[in-house]
N, C-alpha and C positions, 0 to 999 in steps of 0.2 A: 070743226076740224082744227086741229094742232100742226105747228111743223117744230120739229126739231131740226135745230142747225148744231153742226160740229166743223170743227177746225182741224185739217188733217194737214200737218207738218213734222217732220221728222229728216235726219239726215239721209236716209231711204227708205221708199217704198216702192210697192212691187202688186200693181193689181192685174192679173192674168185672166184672160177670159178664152184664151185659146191656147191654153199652155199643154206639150204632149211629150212623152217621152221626155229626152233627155236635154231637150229646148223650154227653158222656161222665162216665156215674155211679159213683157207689163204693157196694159193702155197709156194713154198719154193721160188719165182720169182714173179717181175709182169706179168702181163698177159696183154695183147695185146687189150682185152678189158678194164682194167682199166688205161692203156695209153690214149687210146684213147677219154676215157669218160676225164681225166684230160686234152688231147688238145684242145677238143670241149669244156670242162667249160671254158680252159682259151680265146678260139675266142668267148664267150654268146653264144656260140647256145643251142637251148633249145632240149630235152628230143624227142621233136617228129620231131626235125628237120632230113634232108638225110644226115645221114652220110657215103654214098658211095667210098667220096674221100677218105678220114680217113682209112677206112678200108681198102682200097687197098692197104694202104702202108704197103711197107713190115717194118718186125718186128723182135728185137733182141737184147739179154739184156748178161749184163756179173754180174756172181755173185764175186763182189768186197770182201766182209762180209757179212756172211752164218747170221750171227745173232740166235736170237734165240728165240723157237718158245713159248708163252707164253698163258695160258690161260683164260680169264674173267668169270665169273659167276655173270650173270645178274638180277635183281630185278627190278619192276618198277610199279607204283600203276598211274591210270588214275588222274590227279590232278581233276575234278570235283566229282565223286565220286567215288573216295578212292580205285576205283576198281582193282584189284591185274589181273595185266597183265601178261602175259607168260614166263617162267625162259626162260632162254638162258644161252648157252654156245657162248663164241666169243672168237677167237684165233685169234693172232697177231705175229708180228715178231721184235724182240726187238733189236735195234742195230746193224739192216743189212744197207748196204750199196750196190746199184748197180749202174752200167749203162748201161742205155737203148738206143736203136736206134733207129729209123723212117726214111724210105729211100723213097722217090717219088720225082715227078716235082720240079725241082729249085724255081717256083712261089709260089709252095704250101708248101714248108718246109721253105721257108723264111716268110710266111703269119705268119707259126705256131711259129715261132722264135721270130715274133715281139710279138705276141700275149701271150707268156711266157713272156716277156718281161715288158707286163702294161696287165696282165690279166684281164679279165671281173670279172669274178667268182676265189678266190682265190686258187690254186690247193693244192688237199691234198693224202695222197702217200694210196690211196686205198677207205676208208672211213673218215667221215667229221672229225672224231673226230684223224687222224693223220696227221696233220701238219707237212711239211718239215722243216728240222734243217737247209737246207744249201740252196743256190740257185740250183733252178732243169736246167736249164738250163747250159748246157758247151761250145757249140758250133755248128757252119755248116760246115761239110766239102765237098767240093767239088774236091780236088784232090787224093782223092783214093778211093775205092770202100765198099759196106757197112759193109763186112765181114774185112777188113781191120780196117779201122773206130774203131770198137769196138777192135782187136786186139792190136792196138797202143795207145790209150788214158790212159793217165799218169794210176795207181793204186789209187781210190778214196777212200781206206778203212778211217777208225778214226785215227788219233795220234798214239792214245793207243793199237789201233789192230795192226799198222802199229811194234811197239815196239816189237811184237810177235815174228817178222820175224827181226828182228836186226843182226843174225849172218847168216843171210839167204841173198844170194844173187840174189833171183827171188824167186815169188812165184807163184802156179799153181791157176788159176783160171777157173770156168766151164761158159761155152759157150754155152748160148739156142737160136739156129737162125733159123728162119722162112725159110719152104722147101725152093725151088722154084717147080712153076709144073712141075711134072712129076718125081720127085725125091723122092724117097723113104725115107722117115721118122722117125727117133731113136723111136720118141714117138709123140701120136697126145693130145691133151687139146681141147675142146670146151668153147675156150674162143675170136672165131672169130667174130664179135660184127655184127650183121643184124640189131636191133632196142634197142633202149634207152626207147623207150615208155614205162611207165610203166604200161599202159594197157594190151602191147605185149614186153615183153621182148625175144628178139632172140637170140640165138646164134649159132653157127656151130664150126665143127670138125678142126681144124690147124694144120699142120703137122712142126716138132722139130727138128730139126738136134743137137743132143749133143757133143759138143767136147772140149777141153782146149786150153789155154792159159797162157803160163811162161810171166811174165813180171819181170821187176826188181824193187827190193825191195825199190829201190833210186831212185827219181826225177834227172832230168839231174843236173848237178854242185852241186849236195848233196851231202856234205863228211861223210864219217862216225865219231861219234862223239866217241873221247878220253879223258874219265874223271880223267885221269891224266894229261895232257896236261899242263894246269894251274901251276902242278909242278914244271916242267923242268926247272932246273937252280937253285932249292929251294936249 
């Protein structure tokens, strides 16, 4: 088995797992179905293609930067006639930072790696209108396991968030990893993806394991910076 790790940062994102009508919310994480809708855009498969394989794979994300959660009020008038379309609320999530997993077949996480790579369809961290700030793609690992995986992957927070934590030598970060069967579950989300179609849109119940993870606040050979330094010898 493979896991593929991706790096999901952007100025907004937006993953909805109970979004209806004219209320459209985000989790505080992505969702397992809006991964999956971003791997399938970036191999072109279209909306009513089998995404069976996709789905199987297991799933699991680290919240790097909580970010935060921000809300739109929407307007919009039909351009031929003038007609005043339905207000809307849209919530997003403004300078969060995560990373995500996807664990299955060596053949099929290397497919989804090329295909992040020269995508078909450009990927975007939830809805069209949020574009990723950084490259979503990190890497494939094949020598350790997928709860591993996600525990060891450098801290992908911002600069600036990173600055928070300066006299901090690890920081705690939360862990949302996809059951396995038969394991009893922290929390379940109905965000397990059945059909794209948007005649049929499916979904089903997923069960969550919640837990943390300390990493350190420094990349390896990072020194801590001394703004007197420059003095020495003045």
């Amino acid at each position: 088995m493979s896991v593929l790790l991706l790096r999901l940062a952007g100025p907004l994102q937006a993953w909805g797992s109970a979004a209806r009508f004219a209320r459209r919310t985000t989790e505080s994480a992505p969702t397992k179905s809006g991964i999956i809708g971003l791997l399938a855009a970036a191999q072109g498969r279209s909306r009513e293609a089998d995404l069976s394989d996709l789905a199987a794979l297991r799933f699991g994300v680290r919240i790097d930067q909580r970010g935060t959660r921000v809300r739109d009020f929407q307007t919009a008038h039909h351009g031929d006639t003038d007609k005043a379309m339905p207000l809307s609320d849209r919530f997003y999530l403004a300078d969060a930072v995560f990373v995500a997993a996807v664990e299955g077949e060596r053949s099929l996480i290397d497919a989804l790696h090329a295909a992040l790579l020269t995508p078909v369809y450009l990927p975007y961290l939830g809805r069209r209108s949020c574009p990723p700030a950084r490259r979503i793609d990190l890497r494939v690992r094949t020598d350790v396991g997928f709860g591993q995986a996600l525990r060891q992957e450098e801290w992908q927070a911002s600069a600036w968030h990173k600055r928070r934590y300066a006299r901090h030598a690890t920081v705690s970060l939360d862990l949302l990893i996809e059951t396995a069967s038969g394991q009893d579950p922290d929390l379940t989300l109905r965000d397990q993806p059945h059909s794209f179609d948007p005649r049929h849109r499916r979904y089903g119940l997923r069960g969550i394991s919640s837990t943390t993870v300390d990493l350190p606040t420094r990349g390896p050979g990072q020194l801590d910076h001394d703004p007197t330094a420059v003095l020495e010898g003045a």
